[in-house]
Backbone as numpy.savetxt, mean C-alpha at the origin, in Angstrom:
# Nx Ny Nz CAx CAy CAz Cx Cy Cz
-1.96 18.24 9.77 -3.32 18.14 10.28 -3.67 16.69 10.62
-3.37 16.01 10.02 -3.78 14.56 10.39 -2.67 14.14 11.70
-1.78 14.31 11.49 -0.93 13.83 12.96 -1.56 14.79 13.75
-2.11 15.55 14.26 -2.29 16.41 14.95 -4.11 15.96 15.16
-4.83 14.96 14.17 -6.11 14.70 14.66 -6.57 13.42 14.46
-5.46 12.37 14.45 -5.30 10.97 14.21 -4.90 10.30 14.88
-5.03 10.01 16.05 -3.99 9.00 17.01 -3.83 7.86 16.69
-2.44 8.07 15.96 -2.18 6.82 15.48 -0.66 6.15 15.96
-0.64 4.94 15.47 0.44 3.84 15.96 0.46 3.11 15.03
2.46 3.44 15.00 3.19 2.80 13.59 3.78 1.56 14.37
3.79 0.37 13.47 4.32 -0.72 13.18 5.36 -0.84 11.89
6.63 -1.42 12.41 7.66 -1.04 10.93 8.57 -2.33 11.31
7.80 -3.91 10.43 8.90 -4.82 10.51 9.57 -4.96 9.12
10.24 -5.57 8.83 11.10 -5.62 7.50 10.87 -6.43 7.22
10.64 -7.46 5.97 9.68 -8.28 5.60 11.00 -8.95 4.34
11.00 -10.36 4.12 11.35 -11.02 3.17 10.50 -10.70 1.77
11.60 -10.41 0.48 11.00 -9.70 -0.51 11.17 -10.58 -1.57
12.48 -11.58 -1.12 12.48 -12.31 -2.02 11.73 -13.31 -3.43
10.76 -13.76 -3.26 9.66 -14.25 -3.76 8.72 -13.34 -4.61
8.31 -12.06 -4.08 7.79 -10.49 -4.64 8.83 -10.35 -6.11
10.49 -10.02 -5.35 10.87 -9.64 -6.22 11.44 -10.06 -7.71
11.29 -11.81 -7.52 11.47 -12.95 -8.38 9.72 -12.55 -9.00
9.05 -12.32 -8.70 7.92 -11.86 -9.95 7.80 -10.62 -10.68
8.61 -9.58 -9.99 8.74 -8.41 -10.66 9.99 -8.51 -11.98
11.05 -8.92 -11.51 11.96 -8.85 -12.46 11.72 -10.00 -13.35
10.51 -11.15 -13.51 10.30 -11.77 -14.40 9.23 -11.10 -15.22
8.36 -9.85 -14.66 7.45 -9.14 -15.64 6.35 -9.60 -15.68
6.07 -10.70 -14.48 4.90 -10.89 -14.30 4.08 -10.17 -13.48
4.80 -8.88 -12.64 3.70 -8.12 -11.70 4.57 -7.01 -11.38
3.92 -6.20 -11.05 4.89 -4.98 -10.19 4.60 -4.94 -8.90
5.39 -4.68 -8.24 5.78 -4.62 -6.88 4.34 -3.88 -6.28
4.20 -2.98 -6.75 2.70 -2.23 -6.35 1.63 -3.00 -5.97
1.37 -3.83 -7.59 0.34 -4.97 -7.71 0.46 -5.67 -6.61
1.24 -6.45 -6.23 1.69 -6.87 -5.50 1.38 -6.95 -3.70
1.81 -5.83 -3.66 1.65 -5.21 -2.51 0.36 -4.85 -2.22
-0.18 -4.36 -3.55 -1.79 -4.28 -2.79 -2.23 -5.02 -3.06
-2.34 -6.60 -3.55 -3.05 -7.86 -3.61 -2.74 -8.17 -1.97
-2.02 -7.89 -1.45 -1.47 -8.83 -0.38 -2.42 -7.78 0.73
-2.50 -6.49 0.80 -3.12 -5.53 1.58 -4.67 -5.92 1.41
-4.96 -6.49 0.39 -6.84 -6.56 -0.18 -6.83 -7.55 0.25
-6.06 -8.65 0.36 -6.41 -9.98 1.00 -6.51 -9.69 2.77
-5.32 -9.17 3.17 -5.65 -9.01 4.90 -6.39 -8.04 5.00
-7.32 -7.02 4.04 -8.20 -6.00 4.74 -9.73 -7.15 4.90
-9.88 -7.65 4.00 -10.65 -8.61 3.57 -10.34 -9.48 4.85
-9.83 -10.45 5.32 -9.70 -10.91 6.55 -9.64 -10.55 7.94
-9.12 -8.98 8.11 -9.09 -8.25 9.13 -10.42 -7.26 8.91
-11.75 -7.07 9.15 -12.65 -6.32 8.77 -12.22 -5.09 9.57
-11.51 -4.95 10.70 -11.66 -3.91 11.75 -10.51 -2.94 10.94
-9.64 -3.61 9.76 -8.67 -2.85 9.64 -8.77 -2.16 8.22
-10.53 -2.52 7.91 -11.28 -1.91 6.49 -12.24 -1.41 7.47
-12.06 -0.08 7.91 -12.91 0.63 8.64 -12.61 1.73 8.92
-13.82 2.43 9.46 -13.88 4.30 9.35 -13.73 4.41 11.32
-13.24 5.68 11.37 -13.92 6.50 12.62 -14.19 7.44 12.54
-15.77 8.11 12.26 -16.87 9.17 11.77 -17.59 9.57 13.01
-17.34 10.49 13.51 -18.36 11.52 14.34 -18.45 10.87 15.74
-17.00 10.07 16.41 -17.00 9.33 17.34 -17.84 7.89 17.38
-17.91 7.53 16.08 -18.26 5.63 16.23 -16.98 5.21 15.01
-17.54 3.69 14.75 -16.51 2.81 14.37 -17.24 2.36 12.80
-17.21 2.12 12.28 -17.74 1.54 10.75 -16.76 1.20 9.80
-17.86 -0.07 9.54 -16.63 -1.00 8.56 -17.25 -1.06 7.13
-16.22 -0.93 6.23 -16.97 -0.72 4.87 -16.85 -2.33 4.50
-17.80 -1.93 3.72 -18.50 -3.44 2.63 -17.60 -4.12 1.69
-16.61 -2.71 1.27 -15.85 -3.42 0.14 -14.24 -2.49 0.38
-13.38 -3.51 -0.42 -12.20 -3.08 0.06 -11.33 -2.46 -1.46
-10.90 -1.04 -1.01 -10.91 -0.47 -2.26 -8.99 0.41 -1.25
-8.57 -0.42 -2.32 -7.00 0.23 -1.82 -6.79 1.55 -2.76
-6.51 2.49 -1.77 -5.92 4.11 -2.60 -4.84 3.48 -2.77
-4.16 3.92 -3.98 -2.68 3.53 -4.16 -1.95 5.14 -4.44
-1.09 5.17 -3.77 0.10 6.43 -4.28 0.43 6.19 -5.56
0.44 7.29 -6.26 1.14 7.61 -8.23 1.69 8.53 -7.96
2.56 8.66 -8.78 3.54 10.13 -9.21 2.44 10.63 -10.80
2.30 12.11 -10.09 1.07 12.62 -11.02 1.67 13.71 -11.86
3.22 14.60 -11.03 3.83 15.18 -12.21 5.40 14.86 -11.17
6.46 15.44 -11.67 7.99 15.45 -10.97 7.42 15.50 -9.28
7.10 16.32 -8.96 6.95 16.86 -7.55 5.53 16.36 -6.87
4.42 15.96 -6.86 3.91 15.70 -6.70 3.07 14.10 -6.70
1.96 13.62 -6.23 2.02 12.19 -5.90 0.18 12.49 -5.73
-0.75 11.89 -6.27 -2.11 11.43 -6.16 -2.75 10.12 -5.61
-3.66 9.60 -5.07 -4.44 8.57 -4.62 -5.07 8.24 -5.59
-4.67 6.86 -6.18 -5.90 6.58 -7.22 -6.71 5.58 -6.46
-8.20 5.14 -6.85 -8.52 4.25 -6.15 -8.91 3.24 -6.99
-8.12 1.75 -6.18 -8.34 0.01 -7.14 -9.68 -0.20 -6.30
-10.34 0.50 -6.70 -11.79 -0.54 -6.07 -11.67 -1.89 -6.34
-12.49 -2.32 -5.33 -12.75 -3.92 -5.02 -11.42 -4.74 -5.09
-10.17 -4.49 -4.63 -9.00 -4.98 -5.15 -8.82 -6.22 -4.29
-9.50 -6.86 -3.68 -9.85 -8.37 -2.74 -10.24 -9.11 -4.16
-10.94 -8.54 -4.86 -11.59 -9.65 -6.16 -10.80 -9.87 -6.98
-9.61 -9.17 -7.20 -8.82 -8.89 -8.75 -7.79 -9.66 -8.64
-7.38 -10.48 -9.88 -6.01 -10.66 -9.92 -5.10 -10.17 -10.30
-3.65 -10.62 -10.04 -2.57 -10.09 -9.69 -2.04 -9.47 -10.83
-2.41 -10.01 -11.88 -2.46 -9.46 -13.34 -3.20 -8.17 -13.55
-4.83 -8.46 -13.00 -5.11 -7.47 -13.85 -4.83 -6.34 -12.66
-4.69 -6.26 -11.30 -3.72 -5.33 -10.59 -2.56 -4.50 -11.50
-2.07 -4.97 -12.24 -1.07 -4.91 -12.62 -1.34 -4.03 -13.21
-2.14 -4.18 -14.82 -2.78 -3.46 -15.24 -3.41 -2.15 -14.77
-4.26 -2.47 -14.02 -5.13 -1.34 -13.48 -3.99 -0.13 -12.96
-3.32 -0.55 -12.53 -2.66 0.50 -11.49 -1.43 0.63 -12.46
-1.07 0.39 -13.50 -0.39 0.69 -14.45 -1.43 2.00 -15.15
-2.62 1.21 -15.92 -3.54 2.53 -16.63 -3.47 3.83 -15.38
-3.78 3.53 -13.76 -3.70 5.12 -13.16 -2.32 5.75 -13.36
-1.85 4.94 -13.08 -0.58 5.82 -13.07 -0.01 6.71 -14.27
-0.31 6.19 -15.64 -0.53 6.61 -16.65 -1.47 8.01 -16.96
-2.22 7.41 -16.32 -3.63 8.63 -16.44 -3.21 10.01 -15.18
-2.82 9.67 -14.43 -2.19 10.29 -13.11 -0.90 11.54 -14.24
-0.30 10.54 -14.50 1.29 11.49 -15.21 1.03 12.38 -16.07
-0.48 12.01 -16.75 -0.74 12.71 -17.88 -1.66 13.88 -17.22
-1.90 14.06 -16.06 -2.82 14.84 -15.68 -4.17 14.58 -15.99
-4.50 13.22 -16.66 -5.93 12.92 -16.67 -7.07 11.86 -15.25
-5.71 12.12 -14.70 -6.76 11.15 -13.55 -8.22 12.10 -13.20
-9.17 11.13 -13.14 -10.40 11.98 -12.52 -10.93 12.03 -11.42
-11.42 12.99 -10.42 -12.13 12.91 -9.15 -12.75 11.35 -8.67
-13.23 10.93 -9.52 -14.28 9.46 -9.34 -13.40 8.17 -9.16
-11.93 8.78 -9.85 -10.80 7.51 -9.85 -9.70 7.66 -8.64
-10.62 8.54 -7.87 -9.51 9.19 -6.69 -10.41 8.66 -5.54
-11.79 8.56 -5.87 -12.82 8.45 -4.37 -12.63 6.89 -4.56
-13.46 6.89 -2.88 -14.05 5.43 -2.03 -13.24 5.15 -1.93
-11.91 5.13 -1.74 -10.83 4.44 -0.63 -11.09 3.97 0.93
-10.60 2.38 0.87 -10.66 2.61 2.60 -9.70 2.35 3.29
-8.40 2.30 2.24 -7.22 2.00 3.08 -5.63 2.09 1.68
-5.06 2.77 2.38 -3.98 3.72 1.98 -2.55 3.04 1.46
-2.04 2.67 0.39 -0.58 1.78 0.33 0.63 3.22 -0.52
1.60 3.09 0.17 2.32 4.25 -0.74 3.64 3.01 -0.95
4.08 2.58 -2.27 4.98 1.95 -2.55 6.37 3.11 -2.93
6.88 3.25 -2.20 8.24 4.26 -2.24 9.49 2.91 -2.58
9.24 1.88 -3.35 10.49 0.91 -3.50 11.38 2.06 -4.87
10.68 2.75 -5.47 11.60 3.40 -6.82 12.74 4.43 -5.83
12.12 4.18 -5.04 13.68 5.65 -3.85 14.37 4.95 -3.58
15.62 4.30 -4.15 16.74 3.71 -3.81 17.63 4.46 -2.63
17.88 3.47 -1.66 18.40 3.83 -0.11 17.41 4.67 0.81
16.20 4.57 0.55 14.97 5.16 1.38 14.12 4.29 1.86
14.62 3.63 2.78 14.12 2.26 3.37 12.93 2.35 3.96
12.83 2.95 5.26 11.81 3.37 6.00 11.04 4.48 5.33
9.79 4.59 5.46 9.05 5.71 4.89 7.72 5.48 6.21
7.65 6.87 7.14 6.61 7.26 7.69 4.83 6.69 6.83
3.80 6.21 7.76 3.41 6.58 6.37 1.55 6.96 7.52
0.93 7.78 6.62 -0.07 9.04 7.13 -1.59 7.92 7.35
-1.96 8.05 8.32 -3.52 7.48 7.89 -4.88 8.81 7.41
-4.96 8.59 6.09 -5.73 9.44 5.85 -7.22 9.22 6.30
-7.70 10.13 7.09 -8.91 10.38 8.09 -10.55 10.25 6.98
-10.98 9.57 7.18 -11.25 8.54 7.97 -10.92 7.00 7.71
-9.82 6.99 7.46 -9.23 5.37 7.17 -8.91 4.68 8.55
-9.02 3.35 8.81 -8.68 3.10 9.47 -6.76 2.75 9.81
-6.11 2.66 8.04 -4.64 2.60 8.24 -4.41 3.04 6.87
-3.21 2.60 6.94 -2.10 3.04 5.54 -1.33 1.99 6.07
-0.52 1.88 4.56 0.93 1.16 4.98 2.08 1.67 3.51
3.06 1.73 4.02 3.78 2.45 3.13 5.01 1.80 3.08
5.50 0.90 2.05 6.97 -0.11 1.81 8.07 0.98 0.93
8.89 0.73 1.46 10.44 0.99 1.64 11.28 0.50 0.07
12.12 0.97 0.25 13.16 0.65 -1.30 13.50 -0.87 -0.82
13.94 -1.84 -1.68 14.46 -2.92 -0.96 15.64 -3.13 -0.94
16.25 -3.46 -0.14 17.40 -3.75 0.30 18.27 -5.19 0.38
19.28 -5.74 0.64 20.37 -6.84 0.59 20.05 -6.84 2.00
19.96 -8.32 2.62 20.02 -8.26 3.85 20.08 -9.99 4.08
20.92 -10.79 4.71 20.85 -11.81 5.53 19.40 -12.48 5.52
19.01 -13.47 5.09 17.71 -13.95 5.69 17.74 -15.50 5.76
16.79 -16.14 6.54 16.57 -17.39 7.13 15.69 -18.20 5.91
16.00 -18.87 5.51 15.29 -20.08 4.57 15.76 -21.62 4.49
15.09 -22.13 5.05 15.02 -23.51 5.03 16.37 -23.98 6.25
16.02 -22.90 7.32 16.81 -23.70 8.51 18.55 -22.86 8.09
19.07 -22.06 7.25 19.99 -21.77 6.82 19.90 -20.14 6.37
20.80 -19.46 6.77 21.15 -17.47 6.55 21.71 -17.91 5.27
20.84 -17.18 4.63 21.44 -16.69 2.59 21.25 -15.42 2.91
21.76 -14.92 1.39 22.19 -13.69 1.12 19.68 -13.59 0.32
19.90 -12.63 0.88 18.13 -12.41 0.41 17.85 -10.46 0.42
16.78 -9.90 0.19 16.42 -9.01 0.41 14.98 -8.47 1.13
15.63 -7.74 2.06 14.39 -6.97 2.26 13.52 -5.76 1.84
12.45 -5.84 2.63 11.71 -4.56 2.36 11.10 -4.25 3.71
10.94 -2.71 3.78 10.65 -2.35 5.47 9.40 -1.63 5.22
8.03 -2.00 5.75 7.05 -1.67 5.82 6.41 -0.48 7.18
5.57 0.25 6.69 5.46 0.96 7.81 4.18 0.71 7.52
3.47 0.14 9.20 1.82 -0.12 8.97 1.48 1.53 10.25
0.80 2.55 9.53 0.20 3.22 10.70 -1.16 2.90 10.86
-1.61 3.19 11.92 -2.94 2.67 11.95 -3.99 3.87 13.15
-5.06 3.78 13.25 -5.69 4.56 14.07 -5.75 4.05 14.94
-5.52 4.57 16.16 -5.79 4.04 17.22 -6.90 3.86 18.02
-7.28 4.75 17.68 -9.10 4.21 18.06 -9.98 2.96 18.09
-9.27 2.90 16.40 -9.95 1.39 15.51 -9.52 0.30 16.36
């Protein structure tokens, strides 16, 4: 239903992870956190890309509240929502979206911890060799973005190709917006 009433347009570059992933495996953040600190900062700078399309106009919300994807039992996957996640740090990100996910597995997430989203992140890095991941703009969002397992790949630093890793992002977005 949404591809079918969303005209939307994917963007999918592969992104240097290196630096991300030197804070995850030191236990100072998870990749999630992470990822949506970095999404709350450019929704927060991009206003057009923290925005609705409702009843044929355009509207931009006030505050930037990233849905994040959880695994809620084996087979299934919920939206929790980090309200205000432009204000928070990377820590307590960490936290927060640690307690949903928790609350998610246990089947206690609640309706109220699922609303006011205005923009969509699905971190699929736990799918080892599932690089690319499609990813949905849920209506009325103006995008989603959905990161990839990471990968070994060649990269450019300081004028010189090392051995580095990536990660492959998929930004969909509405086209309207």
């Amino acid at each position: 239903e949404i591809r079918a009433t969303v005209p939307d347009l994917e963007l999918g570059p592969d992104v240097d992870a290196g630096a991300a992933l030197e804070l995850v495996r030191s236990g100072d953040a998870s990749l999630t956190a992470i990822l949506t600190r970095a999404c709350a900062l450019a929704l927060r700078e991009s206003p057009w890309a923290n925005a609705a399309y409702r009843d044929g106009r355009f509207e931009r919300y006030g505050r930037v509240n990233v849905g994040v994807t959880v695994q809620a039992a084996e087979t299934s996957q919920l939206i929790a929502a980090v309200l205000d996640a432009d204000t928070k740090s990377l820590s307590d990100l960490t936290e927060e979206i640690d307690r949903l996910s928790a609350r998610a597995r246990d089947g206690e997430l609640t309706p109220p911890e699922q609303a006011g989203t205005t923009f969509t992140l699905s971190d699929m890095s736990a799918h080892p060799g599932a690089q690319r991941w499609s990813a949905l703009v849920i209506s009325p969002q103006a995008a989603a973005l959905t990161a990839g397992a990471p990968f070994p790949a060649p990269v450019v630093r300081n004028g010189a190709v090392v051995p580095g890793e990536l990660i492959s992002l998929t930004l969909a977005c509405d086209h309207r917006i």
